[in-house]
Each structure stands twice: as C-alpha cells, then as structure tokens.
N, C-alpha and C positions, 0 to 999 in steps of 0.2 A: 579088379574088374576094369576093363578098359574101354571107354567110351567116344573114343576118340572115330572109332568108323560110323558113330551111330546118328552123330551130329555133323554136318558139312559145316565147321565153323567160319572157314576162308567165304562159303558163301552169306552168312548172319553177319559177320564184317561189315564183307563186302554191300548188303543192303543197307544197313546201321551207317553207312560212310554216304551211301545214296541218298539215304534218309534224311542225314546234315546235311549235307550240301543242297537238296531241295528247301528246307525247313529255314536254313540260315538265315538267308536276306530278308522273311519277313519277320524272324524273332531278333534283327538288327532292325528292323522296323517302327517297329514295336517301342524296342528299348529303348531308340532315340526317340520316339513322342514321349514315352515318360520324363525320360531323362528333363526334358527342354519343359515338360510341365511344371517338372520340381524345379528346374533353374527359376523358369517366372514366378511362381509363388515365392519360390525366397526372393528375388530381386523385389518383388511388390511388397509382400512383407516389410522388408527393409526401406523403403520409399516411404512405407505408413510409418512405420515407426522413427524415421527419422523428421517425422514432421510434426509428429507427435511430442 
C-alpha cells in the first residue's frame, strides 16, 4: 500500500520548519527567564548559606 500520494509531506515539512522558526525566539525567551531565575536562586541560596 503506498501512501506516499495521499499525503504532501514536502508541504507538513515545509509548515513544521515555518512553525519553528515563528515559535523559536519566544521558546528562547522563555528559556532564558528561567534559566537566569534558577541562576539567582542558587546564587541567593549560596550567599544565605554561606552566612550561615
């Protein structure tokens, strides 16, 4: 069984690649406020407990 005409896969790609590329810069967004949240919690962390 060959499905190969039944689906345009070149164009589900090609959406799926538009998809990233709109989607990227705010799930880099994103990632970087978490990121920079968990750096200052450990960096705070570390300050109380070395005072501690």
């Amino acid at each position: 069984m060959n499905l190969s005409g039944v689906w345009d896969w070149n164009f589900y790609w090609e959406s799926f690649g538009f998809f990233l590329k709109t989607v990227a810069p705010f799930l880099m967004i994103t990632v970087a406020v978490i990121t920079v949240g968990l750096l200052l919690f450990v960096v705070i962390r570390a300050v109380k407990n070395s005072r501690e």
